[in-house]
Biopython code that builds the backbone (N, CA, C, O; Angstrom):
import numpy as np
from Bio.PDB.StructureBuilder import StructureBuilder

atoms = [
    (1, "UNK", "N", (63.292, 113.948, 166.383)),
    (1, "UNK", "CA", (64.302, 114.948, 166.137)),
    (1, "UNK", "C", (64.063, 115.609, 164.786)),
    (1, "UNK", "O", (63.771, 114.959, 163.782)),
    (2, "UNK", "N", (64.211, 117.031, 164.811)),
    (2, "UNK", "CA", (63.713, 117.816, 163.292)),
    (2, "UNK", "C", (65.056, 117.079, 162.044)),
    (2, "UNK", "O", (66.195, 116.677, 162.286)),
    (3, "UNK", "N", (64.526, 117.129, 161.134)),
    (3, "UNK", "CA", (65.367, 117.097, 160.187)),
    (3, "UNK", "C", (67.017, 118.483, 160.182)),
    (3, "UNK", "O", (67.023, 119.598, 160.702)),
    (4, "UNK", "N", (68.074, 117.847, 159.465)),
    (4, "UNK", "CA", (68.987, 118.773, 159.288)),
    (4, "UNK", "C", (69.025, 120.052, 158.682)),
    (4, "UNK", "O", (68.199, 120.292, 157.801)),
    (5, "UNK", "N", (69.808, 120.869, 158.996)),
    (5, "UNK", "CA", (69.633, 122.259, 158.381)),
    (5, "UNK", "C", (70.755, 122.215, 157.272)),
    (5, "UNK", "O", (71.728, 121.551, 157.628)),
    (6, "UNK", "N", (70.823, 122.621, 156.346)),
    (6, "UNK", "CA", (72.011, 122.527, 155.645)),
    (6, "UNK", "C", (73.246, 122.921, 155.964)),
    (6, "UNK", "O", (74.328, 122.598, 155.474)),
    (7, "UNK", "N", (72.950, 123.732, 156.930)),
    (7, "UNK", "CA", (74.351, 124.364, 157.459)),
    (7, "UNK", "C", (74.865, 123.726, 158.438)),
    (7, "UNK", "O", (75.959, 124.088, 158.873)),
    (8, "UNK", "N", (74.085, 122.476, 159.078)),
    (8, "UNK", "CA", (74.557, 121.786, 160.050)),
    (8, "UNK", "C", (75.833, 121.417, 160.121)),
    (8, "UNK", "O", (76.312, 121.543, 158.994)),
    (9, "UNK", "N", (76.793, 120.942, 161.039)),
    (9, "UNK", "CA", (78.114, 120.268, 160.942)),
    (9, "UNK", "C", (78.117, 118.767, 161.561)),
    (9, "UNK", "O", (77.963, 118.726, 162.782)),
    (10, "UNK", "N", (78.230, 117.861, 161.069)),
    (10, "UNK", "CA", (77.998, 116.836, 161.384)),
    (10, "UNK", "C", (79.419, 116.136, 162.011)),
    (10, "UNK", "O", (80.270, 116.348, 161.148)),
    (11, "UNK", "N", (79.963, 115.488, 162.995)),
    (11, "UNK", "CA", (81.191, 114.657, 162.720)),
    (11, "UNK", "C", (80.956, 112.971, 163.139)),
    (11, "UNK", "O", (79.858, 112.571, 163.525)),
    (12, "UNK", "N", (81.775, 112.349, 163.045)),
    (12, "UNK", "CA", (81.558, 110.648, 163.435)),
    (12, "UNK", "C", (81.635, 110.794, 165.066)),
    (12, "UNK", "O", (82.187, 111.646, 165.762)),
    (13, "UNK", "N", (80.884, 109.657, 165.400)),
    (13, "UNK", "CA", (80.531, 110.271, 166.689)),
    (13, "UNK", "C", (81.882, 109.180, 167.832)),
    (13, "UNK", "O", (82.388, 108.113, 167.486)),
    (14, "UNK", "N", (82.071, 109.753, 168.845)),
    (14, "UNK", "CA", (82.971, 109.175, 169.398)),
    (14, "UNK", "C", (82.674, 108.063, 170.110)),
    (14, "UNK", "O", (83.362, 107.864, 171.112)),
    (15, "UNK", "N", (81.820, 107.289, 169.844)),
    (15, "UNK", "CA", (81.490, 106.089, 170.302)),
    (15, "UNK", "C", (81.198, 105.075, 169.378)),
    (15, "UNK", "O", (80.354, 104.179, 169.394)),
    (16, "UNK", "N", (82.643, 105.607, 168.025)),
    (16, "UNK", "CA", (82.264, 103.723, 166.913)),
    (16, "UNK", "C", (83.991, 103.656, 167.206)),
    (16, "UNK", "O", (84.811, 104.265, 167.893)),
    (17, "UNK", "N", (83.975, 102.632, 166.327)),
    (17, "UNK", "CA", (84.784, 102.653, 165.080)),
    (17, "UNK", "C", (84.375, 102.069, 164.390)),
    (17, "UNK", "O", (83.459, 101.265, 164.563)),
    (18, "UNK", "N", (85.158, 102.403, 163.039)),
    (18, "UNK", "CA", (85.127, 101.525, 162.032)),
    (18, "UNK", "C", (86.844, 101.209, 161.058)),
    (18, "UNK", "O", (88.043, 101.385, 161.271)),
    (19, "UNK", "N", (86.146, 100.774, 160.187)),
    (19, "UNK", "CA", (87.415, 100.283, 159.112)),
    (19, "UNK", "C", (86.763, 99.902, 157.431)),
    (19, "UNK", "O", (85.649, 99.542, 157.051)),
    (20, "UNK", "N", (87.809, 100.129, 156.847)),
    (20, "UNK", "CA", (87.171, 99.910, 155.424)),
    (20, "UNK", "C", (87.923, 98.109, 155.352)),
    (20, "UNK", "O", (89.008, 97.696, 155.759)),
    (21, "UNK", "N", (86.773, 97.392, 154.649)),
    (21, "UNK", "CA", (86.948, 96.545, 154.191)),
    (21, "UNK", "C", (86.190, 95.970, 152.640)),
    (21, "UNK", "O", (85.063, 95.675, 152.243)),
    (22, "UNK", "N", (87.681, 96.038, 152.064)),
    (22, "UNK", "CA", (87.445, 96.130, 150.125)),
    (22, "UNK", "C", (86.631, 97.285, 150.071)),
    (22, "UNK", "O", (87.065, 98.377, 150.436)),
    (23, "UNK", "N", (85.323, 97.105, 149.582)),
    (23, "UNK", "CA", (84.288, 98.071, 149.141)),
    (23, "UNK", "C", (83.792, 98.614, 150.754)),
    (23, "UNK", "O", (83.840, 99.826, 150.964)),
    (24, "UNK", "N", (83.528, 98.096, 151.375)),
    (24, "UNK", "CA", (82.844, 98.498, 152.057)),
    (24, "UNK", "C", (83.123, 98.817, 153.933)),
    (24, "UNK", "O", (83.747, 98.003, 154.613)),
    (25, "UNK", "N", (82.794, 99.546, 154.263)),
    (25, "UNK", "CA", (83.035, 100.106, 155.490)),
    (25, "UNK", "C", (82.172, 99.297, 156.456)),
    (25, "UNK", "O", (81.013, 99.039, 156.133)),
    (26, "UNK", "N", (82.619, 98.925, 157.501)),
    (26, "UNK", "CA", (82.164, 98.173, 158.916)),
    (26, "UNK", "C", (82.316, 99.027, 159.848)),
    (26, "UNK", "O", (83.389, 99.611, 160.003)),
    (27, "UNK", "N", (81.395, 99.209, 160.521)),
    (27, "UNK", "CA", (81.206, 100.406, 161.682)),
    (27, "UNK", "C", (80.964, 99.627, 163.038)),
    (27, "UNK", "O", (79.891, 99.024, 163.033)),
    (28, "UNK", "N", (81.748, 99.488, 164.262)),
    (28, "UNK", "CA", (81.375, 98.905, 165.350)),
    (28, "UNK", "C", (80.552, 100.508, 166.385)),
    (28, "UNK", "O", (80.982, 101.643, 166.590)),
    (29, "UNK", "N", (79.100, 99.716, 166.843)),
    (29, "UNK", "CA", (79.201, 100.795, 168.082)),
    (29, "UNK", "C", (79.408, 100.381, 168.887)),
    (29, "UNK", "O", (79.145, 99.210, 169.160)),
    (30, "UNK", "N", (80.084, 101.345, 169.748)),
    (30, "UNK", "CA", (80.922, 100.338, 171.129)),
    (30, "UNK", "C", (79.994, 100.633, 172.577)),
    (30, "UNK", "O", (80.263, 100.094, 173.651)),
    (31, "UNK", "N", (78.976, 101.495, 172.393)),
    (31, "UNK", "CA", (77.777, 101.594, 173.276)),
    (31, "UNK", "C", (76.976, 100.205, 173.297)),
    (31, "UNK", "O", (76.838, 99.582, 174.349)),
    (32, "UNK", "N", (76.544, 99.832, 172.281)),
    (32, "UNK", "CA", (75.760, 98.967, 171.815)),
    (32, "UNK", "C", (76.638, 97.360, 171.521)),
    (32, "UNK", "O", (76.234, 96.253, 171.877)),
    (33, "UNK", "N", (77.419, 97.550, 171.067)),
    (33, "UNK", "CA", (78.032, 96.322, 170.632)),
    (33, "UNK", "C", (77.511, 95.673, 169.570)),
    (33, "UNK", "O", (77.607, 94.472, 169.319)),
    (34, "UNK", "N", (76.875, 96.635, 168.866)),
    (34, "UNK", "CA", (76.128, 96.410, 167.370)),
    (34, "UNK", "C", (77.134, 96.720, 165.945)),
    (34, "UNK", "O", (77.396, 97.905, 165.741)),
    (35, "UNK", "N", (77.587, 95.882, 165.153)),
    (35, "UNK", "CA", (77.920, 96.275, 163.699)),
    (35, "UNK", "C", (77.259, 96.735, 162.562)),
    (35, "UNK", "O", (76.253, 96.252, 162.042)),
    (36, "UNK", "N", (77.978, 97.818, 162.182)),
    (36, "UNK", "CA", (76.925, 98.390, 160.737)),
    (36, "UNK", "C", (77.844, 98.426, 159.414)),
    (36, "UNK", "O", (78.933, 98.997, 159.366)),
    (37, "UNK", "N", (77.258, 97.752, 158.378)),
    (37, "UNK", "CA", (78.400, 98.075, 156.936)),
    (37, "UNK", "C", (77.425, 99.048, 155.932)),
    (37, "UNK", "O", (76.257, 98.988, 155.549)),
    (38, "UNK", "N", (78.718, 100.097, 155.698)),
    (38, "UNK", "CA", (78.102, 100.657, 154.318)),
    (38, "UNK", "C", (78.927, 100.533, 153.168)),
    (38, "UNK", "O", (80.125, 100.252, 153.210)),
    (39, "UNK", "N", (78.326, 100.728, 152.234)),
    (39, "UNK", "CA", (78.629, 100.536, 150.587)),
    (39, "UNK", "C", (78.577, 101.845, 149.928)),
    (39, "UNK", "O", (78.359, 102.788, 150.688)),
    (40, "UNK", "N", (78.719, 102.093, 148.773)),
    (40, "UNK", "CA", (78.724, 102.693, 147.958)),
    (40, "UNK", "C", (78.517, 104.333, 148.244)),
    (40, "UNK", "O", (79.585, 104.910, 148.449)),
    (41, "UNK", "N", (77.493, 105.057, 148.285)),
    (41, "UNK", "CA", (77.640, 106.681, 148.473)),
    (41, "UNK", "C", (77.405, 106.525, 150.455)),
    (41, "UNK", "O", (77.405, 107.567, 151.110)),
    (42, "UNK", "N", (77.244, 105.283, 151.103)),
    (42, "UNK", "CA", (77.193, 105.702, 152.191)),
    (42, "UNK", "C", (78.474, 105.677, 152.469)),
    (42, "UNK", "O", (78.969, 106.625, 153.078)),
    (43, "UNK", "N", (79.211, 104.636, 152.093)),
    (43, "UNK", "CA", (80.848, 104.595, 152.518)),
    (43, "UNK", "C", (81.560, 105.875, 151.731)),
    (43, "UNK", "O", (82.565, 106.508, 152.051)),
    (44, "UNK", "N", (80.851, 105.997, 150.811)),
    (44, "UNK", "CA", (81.550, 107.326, 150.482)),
    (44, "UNK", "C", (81.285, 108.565, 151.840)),
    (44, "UNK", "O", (82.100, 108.706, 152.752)),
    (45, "UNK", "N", (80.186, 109.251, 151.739)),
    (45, "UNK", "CA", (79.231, 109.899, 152.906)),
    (45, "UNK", "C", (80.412, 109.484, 154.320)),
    (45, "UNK", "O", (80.815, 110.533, 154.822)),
    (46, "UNK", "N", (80.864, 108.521, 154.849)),
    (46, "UNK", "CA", (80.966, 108.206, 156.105)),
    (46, "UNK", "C", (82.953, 108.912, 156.002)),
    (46, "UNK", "O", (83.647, 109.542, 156.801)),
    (47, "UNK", "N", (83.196, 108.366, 154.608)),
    (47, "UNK", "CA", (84.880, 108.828, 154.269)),
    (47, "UNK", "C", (84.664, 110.258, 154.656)),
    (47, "UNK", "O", (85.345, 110.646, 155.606)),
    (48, "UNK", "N", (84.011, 110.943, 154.213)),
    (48, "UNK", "CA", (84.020, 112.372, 154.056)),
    (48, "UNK", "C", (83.908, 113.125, 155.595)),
    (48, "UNK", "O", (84.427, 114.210, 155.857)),
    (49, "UNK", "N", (82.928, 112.107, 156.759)),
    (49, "UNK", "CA", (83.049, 112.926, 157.688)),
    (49, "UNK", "C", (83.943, 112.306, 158.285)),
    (49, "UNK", "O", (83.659, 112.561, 159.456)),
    (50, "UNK", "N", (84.790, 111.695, 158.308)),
    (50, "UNK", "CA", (86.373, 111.841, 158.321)),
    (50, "UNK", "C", (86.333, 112.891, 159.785)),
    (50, "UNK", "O", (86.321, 112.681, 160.998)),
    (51, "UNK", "N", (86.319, 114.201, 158.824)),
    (51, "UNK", "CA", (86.440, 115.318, 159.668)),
    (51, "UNK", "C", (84.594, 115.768, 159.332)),
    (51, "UNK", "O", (83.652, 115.264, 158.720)),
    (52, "UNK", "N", (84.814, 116.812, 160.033)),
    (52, "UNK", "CA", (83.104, 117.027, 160.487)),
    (52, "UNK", "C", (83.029, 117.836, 158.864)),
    (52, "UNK", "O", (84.049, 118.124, 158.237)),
    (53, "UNK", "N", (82.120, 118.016, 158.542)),
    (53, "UNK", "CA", (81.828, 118.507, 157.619)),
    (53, "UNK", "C", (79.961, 119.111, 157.626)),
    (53, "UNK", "O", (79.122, 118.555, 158.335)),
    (54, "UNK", "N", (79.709, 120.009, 156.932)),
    (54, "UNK", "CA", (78.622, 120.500, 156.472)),
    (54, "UNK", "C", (77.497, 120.096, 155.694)),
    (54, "UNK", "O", (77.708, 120.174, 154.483)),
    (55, "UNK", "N", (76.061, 119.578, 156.109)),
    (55, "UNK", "CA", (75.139, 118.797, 155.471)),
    (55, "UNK", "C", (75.343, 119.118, 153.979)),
    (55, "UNK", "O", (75.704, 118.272, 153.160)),
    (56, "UNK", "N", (75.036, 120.636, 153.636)),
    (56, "UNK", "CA", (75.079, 120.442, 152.084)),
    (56, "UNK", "C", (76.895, 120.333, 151.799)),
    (56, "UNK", "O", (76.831, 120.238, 150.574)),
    (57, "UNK", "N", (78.348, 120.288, 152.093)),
    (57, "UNK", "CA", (79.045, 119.965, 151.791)),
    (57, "UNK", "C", (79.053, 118.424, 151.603)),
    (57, "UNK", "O", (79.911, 117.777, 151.002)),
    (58, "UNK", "N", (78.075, 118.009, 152.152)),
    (58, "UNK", "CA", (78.216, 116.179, 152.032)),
    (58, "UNK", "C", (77.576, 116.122, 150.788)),
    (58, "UNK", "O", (78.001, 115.573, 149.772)),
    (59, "UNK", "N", (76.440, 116.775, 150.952)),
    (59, "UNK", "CA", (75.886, 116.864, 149.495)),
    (59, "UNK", "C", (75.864, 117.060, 148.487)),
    (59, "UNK", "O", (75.119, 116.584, 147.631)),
    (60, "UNK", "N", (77.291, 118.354, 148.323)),
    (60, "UNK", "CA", (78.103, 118.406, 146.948)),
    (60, "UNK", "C", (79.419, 117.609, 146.825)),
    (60, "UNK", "O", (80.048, 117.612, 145.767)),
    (61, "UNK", "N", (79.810, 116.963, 147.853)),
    (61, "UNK", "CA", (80.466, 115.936, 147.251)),
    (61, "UNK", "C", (79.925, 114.716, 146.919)),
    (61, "UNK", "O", (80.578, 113.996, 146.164)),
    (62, "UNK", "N", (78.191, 114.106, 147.596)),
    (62, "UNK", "CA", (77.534, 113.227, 146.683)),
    (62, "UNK", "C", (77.779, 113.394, 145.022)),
    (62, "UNK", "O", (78.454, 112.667, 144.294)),
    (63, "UNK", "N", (77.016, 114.575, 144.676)),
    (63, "UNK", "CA", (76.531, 114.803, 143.927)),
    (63, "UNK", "C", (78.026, 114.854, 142.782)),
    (63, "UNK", "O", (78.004, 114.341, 141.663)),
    (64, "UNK", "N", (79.069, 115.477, 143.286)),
    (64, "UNK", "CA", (80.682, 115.526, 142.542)),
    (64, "UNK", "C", (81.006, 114.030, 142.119)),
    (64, "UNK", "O", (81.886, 113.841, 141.279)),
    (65, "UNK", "N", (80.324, 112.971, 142.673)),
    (65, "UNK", "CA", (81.458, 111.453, 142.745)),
    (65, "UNK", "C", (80.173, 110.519, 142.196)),
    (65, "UNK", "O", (80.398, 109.346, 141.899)),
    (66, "UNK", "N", (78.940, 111.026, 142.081)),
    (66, "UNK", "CA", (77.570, 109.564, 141.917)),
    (66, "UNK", "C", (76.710, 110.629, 141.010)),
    (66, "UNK", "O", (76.624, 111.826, 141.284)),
    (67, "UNK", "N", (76.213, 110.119, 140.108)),
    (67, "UNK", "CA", (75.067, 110.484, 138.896)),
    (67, "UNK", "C", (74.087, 110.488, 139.481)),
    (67, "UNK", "O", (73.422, 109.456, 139.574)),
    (68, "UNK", "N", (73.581, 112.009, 140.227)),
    (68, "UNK", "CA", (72.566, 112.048, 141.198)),
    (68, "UNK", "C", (72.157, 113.467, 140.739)),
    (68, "UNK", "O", (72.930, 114.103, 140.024)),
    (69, "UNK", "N", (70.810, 114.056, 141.176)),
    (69, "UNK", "CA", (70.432, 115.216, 140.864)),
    (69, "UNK", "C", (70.522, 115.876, 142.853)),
    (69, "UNK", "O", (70.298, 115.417, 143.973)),
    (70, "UNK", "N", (70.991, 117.169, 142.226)),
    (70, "UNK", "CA", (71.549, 117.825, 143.773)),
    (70, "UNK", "C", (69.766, 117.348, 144.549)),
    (70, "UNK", "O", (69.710, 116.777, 145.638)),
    (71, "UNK", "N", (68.595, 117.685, 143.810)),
    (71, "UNK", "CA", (67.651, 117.302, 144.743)),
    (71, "UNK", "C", (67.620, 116.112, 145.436)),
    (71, "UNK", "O", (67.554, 116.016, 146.662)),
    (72, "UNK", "N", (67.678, 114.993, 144.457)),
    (72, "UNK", "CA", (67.352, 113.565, 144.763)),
    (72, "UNK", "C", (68.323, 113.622, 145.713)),
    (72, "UNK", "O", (68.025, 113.368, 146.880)),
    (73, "UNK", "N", (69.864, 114.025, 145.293)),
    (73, "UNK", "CA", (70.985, 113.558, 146.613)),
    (73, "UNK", "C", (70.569, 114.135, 147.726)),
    (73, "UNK", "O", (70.785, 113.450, 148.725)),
    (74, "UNK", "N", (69.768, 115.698, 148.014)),
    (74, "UNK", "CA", (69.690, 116.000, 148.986)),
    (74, "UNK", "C", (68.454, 115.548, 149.976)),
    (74, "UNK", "O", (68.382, 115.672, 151.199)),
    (75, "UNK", "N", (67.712, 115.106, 149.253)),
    (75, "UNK", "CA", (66.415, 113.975, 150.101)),
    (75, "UNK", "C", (67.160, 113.281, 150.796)),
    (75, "UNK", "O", (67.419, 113.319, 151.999)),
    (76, "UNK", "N", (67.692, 112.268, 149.512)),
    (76, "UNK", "CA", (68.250, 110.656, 150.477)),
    (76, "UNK", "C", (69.809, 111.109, 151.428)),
    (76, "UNK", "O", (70.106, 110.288, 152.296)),
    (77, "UNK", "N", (70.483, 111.984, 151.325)),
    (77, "UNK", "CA", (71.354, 112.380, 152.396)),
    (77, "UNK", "C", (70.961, 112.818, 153.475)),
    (77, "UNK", "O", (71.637, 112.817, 154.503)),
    (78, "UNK", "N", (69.533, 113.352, 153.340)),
    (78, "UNK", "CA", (68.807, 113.929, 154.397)),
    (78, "UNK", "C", (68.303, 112.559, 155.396)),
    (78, "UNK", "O", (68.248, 112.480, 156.623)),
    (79, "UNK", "N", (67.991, 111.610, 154.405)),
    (79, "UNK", "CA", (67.019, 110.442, 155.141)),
    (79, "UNK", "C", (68.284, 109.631, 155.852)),
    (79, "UNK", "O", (68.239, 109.189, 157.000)),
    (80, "UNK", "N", (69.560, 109.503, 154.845)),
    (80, "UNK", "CA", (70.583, 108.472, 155.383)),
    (80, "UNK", "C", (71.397, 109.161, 156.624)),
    (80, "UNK", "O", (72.059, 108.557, 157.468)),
    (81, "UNK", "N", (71.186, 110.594, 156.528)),
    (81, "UNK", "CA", (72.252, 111.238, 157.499)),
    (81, "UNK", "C", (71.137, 111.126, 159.166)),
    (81, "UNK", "O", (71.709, 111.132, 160.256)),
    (82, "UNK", "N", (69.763, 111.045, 159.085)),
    (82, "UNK", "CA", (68.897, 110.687, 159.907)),
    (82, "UNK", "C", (69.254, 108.947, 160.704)),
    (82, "UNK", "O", (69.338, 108.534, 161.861)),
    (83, "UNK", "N", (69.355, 108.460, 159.603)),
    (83, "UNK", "CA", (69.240, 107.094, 160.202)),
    (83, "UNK", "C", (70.675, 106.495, 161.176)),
    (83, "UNK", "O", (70.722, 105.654, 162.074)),
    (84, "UNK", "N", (71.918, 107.473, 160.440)),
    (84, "UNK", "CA", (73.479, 107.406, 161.305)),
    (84, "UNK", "C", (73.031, 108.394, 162.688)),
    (84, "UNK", "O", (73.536, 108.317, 163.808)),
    (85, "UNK", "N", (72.134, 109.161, 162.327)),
    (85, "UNK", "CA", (71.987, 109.942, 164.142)),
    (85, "UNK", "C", (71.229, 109.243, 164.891)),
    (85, "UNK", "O", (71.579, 109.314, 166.069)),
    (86, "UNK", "N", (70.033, 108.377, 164.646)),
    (86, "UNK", "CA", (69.259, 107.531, 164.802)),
    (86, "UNK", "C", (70.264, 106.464, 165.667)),
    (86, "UNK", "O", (70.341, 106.248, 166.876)),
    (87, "UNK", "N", (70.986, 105.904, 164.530)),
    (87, "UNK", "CA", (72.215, 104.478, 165.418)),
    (87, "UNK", "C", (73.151, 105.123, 166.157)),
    (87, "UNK", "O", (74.059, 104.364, 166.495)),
    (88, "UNK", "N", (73.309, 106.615, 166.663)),
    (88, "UNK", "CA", (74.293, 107.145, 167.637)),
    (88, "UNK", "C", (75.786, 107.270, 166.708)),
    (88, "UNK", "O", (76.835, 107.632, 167.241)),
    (89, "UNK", "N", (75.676, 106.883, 165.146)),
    (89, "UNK", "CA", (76.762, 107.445, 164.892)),
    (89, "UNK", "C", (77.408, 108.232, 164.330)),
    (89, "UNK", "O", (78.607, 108.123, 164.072)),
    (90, "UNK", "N", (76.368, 109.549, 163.942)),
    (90, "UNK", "CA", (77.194, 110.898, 164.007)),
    (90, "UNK", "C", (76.169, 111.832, 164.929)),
    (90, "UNK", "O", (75.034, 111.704, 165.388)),
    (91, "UNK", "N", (77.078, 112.712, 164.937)),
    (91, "UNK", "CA", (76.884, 113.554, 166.162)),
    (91, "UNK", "C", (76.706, 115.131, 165.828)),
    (91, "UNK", "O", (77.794, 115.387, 165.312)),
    (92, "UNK", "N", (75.957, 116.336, 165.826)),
    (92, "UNK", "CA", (76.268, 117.581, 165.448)),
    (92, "UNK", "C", (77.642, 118.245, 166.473)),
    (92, "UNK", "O", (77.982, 118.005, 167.631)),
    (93, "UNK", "N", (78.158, 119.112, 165.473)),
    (93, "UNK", "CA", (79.027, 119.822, 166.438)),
    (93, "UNK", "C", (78.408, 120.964, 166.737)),
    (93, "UNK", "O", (77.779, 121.517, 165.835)),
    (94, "UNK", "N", (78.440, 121.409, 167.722)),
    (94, "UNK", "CA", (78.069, 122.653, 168.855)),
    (94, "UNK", "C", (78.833, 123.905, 168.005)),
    (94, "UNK", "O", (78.829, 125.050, 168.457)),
]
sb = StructureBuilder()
sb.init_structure("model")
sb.init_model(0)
sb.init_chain("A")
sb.init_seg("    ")
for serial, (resi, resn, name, xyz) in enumerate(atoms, 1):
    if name == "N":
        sb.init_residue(resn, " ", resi, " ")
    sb.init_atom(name, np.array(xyz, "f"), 0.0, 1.0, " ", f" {name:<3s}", serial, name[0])
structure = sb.get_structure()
């Protein structure tokens, strides 16, 4: 699958859930019956698509909340937002 466009819209895909626990977020997929936890700018990243939101809007709120350079954030948002489409759990909106 090509990499994201910045203008993409991403949302959580309708086949988890999750929940925050303390720091960190637990993601069930309910296709799979597999658990995933994130931490720190991913649990941040995962709060945000909440509602669907825009690749580089994820990326200026990385960059607003973690001591990151807009490049560096926009590599590794690029690589981490790959690996949640990868596990089926976000989805583009149409």
């Amino acid at each position: 699958m090509a990499a994201f466009d910045p203008s993409t819209v991403l949302r959580r895909s309708s086949q988890q859930i999750s929940c925050n626990l303390n720091d960190e977020i637990a993601i069930l997929d309910l296709d799979k019956s597999v658990y995933f936890g994130l931490e720190g700018v991913g649990a941040h990243i995962w709060g945000v698509l909440e509602q669907p939101h825009s690749v580089s809007e994820l990326c200026s709120s990385v960059v607003d909340h973690f001591d990151v350079t807009p490049q560096a954030c926009r590599n590794d948002v690029m690589s981490f937002l790959a690996s949640l489409r990868e596990a089926g759990l976000i989805e583009a909106v149409e």
